[in-house]
C-alpha positions in Angstrom: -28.1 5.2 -115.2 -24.9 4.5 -117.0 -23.1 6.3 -114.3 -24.5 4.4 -111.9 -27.3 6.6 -110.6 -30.7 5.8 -109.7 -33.6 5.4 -112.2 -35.1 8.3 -110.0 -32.9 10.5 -111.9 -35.6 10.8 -114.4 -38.4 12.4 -112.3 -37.2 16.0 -112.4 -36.7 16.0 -116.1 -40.1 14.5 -116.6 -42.0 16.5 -114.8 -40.0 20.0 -116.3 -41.4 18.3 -119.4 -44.9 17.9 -118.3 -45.0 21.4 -117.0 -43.6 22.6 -119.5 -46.2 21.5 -121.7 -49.0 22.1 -119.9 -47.4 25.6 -119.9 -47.7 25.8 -123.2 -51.4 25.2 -123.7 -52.0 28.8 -122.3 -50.0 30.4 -124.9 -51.7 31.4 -128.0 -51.7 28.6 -130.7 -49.8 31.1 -133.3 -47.3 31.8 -130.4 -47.2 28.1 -129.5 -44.5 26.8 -132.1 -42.2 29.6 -131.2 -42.7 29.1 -127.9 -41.2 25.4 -128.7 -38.7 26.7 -130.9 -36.9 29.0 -128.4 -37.3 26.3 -125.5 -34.8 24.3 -127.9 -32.1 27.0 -127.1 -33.1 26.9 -123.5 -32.9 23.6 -123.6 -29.1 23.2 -124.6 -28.1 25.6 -122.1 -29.6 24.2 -119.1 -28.4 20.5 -121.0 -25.0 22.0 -120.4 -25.3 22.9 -116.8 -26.6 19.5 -116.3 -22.9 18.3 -118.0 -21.2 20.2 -115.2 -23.2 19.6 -112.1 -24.5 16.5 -112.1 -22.3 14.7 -114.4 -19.2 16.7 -113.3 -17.6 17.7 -116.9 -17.1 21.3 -117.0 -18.5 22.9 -120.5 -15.4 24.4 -122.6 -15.2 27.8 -124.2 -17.3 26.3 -127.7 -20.1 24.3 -125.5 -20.6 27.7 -124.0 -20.1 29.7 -127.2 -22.6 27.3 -128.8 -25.2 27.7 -126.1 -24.7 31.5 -126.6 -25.2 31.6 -129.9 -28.7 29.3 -129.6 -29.7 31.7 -126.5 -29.4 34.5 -128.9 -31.3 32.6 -131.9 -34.3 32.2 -129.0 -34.3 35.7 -128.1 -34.8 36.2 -131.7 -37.4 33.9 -131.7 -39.3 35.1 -128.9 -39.2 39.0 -129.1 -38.0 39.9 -132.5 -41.3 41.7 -134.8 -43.4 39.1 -136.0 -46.3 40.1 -138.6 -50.2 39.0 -137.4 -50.9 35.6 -139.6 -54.6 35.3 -140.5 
């Protein structure tokens, strides 16, 4: 809105977050949290591609380092061994 847009900007990011929460209530509850965890580095990757096409700044060489480095920390998240809890 500061850029001038419509308010109607908002509907795609709020329903990506209701879906993505009612996503998350078929995940195991154990699973849940690092389900949520790894959506973080999702999150600031697709936040940068955002930057560039809608708001038209192009991500330098650390945005996209940065994002690399948090899409790694996910994949950690999400696939590395875990131990059973309970």
């Amino acid at each position: 809105m500061r850029l001038g847009a419509s308010v109607w900007w908002l509907a795609p990011g709020i329903v990506a977050l209701g879906l993505f929460a009612w996503a998350l209530t078929f995940i195991d509850s154990d699973a849940a949290g690092r389900a949520y965890a790894a959506y973080g580095g999702v999150y600031i990757a697709a936040t940068l591609v955002w930057l560039w096409a809608v708001e038209g700044t192009r991500p330098d060489r650390w945005d996209i380092t940065g994002a690399i480095v948090c899409l790694i920390g996910a994949g950690i998240i999400l696939f590395a061994p875990h131990r059973a809890t309970g």
